[in-house]
N, C-alpha and C positions, 0 to 999 in steps of 0.2 A: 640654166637659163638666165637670163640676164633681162630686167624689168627696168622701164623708166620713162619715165615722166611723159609724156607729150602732150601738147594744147588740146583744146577739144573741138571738133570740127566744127561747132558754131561760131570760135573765137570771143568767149565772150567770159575770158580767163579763167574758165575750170580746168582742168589739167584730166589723164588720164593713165592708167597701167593696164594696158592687158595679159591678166594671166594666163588664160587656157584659152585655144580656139581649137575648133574640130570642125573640118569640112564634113566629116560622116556624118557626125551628130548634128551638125549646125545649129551648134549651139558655141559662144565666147563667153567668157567672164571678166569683168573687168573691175578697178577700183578708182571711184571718180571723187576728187580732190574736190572742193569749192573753198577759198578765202572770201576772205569777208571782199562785198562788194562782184563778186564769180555769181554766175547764174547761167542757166539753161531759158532759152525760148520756145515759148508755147509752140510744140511743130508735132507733126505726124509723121513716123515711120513710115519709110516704104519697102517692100516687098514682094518679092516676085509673085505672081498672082498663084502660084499652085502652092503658095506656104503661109502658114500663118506665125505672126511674130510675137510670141510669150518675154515676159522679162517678170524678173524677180529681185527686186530692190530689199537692199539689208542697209538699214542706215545705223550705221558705226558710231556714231556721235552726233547727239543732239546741235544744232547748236544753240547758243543762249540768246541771242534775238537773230528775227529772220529764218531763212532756211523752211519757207514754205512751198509744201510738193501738194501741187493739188493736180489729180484724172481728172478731166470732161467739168475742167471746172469746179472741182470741189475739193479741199482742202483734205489731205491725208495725215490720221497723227501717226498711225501703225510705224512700230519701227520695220517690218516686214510686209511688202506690198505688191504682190501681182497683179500684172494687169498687161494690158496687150495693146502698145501702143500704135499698131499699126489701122487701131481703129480711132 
């Protein structure tokens, strides 16, 4: 299999690899990049009304400033963090 790189669909320079996807499982995995200055915006999943959306975040490396992940508005220090962003 062959892995690499692509933007992130907010465009707002994080990068992305998906490792595993399963339509059975409906469940993917991915590894999402940020450089300094890369960030995600505040947004809610969506999904189709008969599923609900789990994600399980593993943060690989701290970074040394910056690199705040906060749910519902509050800051997470956990390097391992579930949560259901479709709410």
């Amino acid at each position: 299999m062959f892995w690499k790189w692509i933007e992130g669909r907010q465009n707002t320079g994080y990068k992305k690899i998906k490792l595993f996807e399963s339509k059975f499982l409906k469940m993917d995995i991915y590894i999402i990049k940020y450089n300094e200055g890369n960030f995600i915006l505040k947004h809610k999943d969506t999904v189709d009304d008969k599923y609900n959306h789990h994600r399980l975040n593993l943060i690989m490396k701290k970074s040394l400033d910056g690199g705040i992940f906060k749910i519902n508005n509050k800051q997470v220090f956990k390097r391992i963090i579930y949560f259901r962003p479709d709410i």
